[in-house]
Structure formats: structure tokens, C-alpha cells
C-alpha positions as CSV (number, residue, x, y, z in Angstrom):
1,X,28.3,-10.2,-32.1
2,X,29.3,-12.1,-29.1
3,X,31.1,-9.4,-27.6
4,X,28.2,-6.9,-28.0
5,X,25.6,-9.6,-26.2
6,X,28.5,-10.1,-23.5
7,X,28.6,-6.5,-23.0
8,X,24.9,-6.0,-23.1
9,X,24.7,-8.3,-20.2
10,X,27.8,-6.8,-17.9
11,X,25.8,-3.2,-18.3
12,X,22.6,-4.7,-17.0
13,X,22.3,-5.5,-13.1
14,X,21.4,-8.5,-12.6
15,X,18.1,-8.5,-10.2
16,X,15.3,-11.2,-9.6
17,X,11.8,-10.1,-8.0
18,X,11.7,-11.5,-4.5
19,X,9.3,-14.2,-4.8
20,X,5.8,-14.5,-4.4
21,X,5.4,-16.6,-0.9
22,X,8.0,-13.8,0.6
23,X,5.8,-11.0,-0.7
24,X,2.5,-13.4,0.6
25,X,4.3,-13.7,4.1
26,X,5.5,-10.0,4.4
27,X,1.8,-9.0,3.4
28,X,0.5,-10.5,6.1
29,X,2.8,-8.7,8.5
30,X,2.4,-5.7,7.3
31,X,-1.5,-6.6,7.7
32,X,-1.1,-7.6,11.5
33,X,0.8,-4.5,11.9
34,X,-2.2,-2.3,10.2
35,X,-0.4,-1.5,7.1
36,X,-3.4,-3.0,5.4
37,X,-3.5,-0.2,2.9
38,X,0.3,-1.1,1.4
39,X,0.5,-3.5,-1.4
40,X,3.8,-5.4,-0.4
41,X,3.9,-6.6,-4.5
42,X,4.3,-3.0,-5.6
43,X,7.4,-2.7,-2.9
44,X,10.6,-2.9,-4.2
45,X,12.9,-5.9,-3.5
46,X,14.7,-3.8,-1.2
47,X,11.7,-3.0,1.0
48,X,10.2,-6.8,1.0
49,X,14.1,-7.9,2.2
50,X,14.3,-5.4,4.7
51,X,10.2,-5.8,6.1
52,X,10.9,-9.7,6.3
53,X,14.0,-9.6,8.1
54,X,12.7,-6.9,10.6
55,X,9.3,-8.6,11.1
56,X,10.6,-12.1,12.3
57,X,10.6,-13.7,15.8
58,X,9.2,-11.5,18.3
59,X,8.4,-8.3,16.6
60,X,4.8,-9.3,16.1
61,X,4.4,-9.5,19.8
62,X,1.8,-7.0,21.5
63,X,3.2,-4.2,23.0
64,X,6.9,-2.5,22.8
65,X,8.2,-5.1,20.2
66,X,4.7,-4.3,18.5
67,X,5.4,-0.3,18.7
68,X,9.4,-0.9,17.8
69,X,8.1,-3.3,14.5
70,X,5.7,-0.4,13.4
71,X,8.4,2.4,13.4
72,X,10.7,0.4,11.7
73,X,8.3,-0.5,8.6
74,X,7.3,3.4,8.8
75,X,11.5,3.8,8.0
76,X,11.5,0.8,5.3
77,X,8.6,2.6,4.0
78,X,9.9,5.8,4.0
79,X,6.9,7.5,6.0
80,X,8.6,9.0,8.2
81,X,11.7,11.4,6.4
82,X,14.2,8.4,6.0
83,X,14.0,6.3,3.3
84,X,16.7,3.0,2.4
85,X,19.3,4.4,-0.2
86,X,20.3,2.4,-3.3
């Protein structure tokens, strides 16, 4: 019995849901950006990772860091042909 639960568990990736301050504070990014209209909790934990490490330090700046931030969410998103791969 042991060795059937142990190999249950191997089979199974192990994942945790990014937590709910991260998907708060990349929501609001996304907001300032005007991606209003996406729901960061329906993102997967792949997307929140990649939108909060973009979106720090300067990016939210007005202007070219601004522009750069918003075609980089459009690619996390996958709006614009290019999507993350598993």
C-alpha cells in the first residue's frame, strides 16, 4: 500500500498556486498598464511569475519603459502570436 501512495505522489508534479498578495500586486500592474480587463487569479502560475518579475522597478515609468512593459505582458499573455511554453 505504501509503495502505491509513494508512487502516486512521484507521478503527480508537485505545484502550489502563487499566492494571493502576488496575484493582488501583479493585478494592479496589470491595472496601471490598462489590462484592466484580465483577471490575474485566472492566470497561470507561470504568467503571474513572469508579469511580477517583468513589472518591477522602472517598468511602470511613463513613457519607453511604459511601452517596453506593455509588449512584454502582451507576450506573457500570449496576445501577440508568442506564448510561454511549458
Amino acid at each position: 500500500m505504501a509503495l502505491a501512495i509513494a508512487g502516486l505522489l512521484i507521478a503527480a508534479p508537485v505545484t502550489a498556486a502563487p499566492n494571493a498578495q502576488l496575484v493582488q500586486s501583479v493585478q494592479t500592474r496589470l491595472n496601471t498598464l490598462g489590462f484592466g480587463a484580465v483577471d490575474a487569479g485566472s492566470l497561470t502560475t507561470r504568467q503571474i511569475a513572469a508579469l511580477h518579475m517583468q513589472l518591477q522597478g522602472g517598468t511602470m515609468e511613463f513613457g519607453i519603459p511604459q511601452m517596453d512593459a506593455r509588449q512584454k505582458v502582451r507576450v506573457i499573455l500570449g496576445w501577440d502570436g508568442y506564448t510561454l511554453r511549458d
